[in-house]
N, C-alpha and C positions, 0 to 999 in steps of 0.2 A: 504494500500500500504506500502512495506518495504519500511526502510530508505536507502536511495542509500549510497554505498558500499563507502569508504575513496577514492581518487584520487587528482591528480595532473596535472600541465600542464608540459607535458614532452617534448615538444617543441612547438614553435609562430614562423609563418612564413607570409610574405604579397607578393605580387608577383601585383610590381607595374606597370608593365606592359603585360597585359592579354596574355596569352599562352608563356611568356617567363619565366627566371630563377625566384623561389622562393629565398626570401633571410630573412635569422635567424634573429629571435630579442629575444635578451636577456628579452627586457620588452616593454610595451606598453603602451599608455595612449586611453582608449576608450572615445567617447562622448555618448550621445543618440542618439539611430535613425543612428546611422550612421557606417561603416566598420571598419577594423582596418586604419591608416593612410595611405594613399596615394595605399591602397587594387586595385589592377584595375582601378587603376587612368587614365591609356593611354591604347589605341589598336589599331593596325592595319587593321586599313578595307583594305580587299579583295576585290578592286573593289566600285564604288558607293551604298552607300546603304540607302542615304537620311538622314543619323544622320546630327542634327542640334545642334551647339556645345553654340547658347544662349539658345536652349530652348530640351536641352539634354531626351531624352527618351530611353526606354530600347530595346534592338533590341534583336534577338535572335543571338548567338555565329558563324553562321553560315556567317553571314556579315564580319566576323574579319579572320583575321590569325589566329590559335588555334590548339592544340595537339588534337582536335578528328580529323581532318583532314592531318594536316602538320606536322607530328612526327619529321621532321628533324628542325624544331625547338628545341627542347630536347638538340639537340648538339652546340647551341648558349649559353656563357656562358654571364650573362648580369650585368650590375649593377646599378642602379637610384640612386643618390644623392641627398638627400632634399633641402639643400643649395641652388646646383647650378641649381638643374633640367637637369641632365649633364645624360643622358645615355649612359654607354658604353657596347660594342657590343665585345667578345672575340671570335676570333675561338683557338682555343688551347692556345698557349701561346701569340697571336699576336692581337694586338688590330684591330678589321675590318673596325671598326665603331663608333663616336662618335659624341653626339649631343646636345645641350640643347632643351627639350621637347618645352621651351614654348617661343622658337623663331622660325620665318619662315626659319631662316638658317637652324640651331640644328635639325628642323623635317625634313629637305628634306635632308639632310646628312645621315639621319635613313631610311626614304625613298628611296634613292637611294641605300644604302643597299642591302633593301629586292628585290627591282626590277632586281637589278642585280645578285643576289643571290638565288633568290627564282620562278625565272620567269613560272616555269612548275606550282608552287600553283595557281598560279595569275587568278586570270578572272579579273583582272583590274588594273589601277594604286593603289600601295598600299601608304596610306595616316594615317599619323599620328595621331588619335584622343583623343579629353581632352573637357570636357564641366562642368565648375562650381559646382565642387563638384563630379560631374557624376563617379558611379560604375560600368565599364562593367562585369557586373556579371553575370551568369548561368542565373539567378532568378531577378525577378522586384523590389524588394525589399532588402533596406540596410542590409546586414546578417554578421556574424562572422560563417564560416564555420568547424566543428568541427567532427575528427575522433577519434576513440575509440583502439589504439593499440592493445586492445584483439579482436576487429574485425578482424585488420587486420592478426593476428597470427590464428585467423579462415579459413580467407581465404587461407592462404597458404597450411592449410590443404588440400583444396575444390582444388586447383590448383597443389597441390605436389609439390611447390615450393615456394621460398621465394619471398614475396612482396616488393619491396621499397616503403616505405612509403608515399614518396611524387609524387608516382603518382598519388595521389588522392587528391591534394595540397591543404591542408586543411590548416584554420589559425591557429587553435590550435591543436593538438595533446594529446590526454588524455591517462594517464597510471592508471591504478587501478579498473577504472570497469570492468566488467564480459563482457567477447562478447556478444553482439548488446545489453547491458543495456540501450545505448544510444536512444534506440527507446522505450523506458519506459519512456525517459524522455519529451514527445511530452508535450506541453502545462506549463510544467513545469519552475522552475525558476534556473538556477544555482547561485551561491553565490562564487564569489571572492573576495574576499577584501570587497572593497565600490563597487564593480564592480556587476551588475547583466547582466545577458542575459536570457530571453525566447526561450526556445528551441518551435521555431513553423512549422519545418518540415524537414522532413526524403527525404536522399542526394539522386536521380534519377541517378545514373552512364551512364556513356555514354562511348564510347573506347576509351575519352583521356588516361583511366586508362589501357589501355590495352600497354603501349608504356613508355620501360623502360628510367626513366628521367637522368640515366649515357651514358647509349651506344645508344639512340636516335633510337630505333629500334623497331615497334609492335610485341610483343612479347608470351602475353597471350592475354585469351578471357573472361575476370574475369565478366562482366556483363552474358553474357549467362550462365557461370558457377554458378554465382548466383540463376539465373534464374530456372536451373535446380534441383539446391539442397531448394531453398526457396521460390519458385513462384513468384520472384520482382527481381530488379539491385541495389536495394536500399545500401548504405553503407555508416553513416556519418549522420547527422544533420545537420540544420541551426539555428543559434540562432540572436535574435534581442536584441541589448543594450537597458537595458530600467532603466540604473542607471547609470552612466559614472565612469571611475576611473583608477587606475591603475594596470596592473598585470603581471606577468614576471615568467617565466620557473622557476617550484619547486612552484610556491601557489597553496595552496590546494584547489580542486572542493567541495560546497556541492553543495544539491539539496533542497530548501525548498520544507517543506510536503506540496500538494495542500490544501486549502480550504475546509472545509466540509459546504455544504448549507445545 
């Protein structure tokens, strides 16, 4: 196997609140085992869906508020504060909404929100969710979600048009490999810093990707387009911490050579 090609993290983003605004970080500190910080910390359930917030499990995205269903989410500009646990809620320039997550006040303030805002999404009261640690992610397992910039400059080929990058709101952003290198690297180890990740599975798209995250509007059909040109929707990895440490836009990606048995 070649040695995988020089790269970089060309941007780190976490998006603390599932289906709403992504937000930049300059740098990170990873654990083991576990997301970027506070990655899909909270969601919006659509209606009851039996999560249980002492003894948190993984639900499928379909229970939540979320851009494969609700694109006008897209046009809520948001923002989580660690500090305060303070989420604010933007329509253009005017604040809508604002609440601390992990008070009963702060979540029906966010709540009342969406109910009054969103009531055509709804099949039910929509309810603030957080459970001890709990990731509402795609996937059952703690992941750092990872795209390959020459993919997506692939795709735009395949679509004739330009992609923004974060509709596929990855946590790190890679510049420097070759399009879909990143699915070479299944089983593999990346090497940041002190920072490791196993890269243990290739990203399943779905049409939150279809739904431009400026003008909140579905817009392409980048999963079937996939489909037709590469026989999958696949685009993106997952990778699992399995060394903790710290890493931040501009460190260099390698990949350790596998193991010869």
């Amino acid at each position: 196997m070649s040695p995988s090609p020089p790269a970089q993290i060309a941007s780190l983003y976490r998006y603390p609140v599932k289906g709403l605004t992504p937000e930049p970080l300059p740098q990170v500190a990873l654990q083991v085992g576990q997301t970027l910080p506070a990655d899909r910390r909270y969601a919006i359930e659509n209606g009851p869906s039996g999560f249980d917030p002492l003894a948190p499990g993984w639900l499928p995205k379909s229970q939540f508020l979320m851009l494969m269903r609700n694109e006008r989410l897209a046009a809520l500009r948001t923002h989580f504060d660690d500090r305060s646990n303070l989420l604010t809620i933007r329509e253009g320039d005017q604040v809508a909404a604002r609440g601390d997550l992990e008070t009963a006040a702060g979540r029906a303030a966010i709540e009342q929100f969406f109910t009054a805002n969103f009531a055509s999404d709804l099949r039910g009261p929509p309810k603030v969710l957080s459970g001890r640690g709990h990731s509402f992610s795609d996937v059952a397992r703690k992941v750092v979600s990872i795209i390959n910039l020459s993919s997506l400059a692939a795709i735009e080929g395949i679509v004739g048009q330009s992609v923004h990058p974060l509709r596929f709101r990855a946590n790190l952003y890679v510049s420097g490999w070759p399009a879909w290198h990143e699915f070479e690297l299944l089983d593999r180890t990346l090497v940041i810093g002190d920072v490791r990740l196993k890269v243990v599975k290739r990203i399943v798209r779905c049409a939150a990707v279809n739904v431009d995250p400026d003008r909140a509007v579905r817009d392409l059909e980048i999963p079937p387009a996939l489909m037709r040109r590469f026989g999958h929707g696949d685009c993106g990895v997952y990778a699992e911490v399995i060394a903790g440490g710290a890493m931040g836009v501009g460190d260099a990606i390698a990949a350790e050579q596998p193991r010869l048995v």
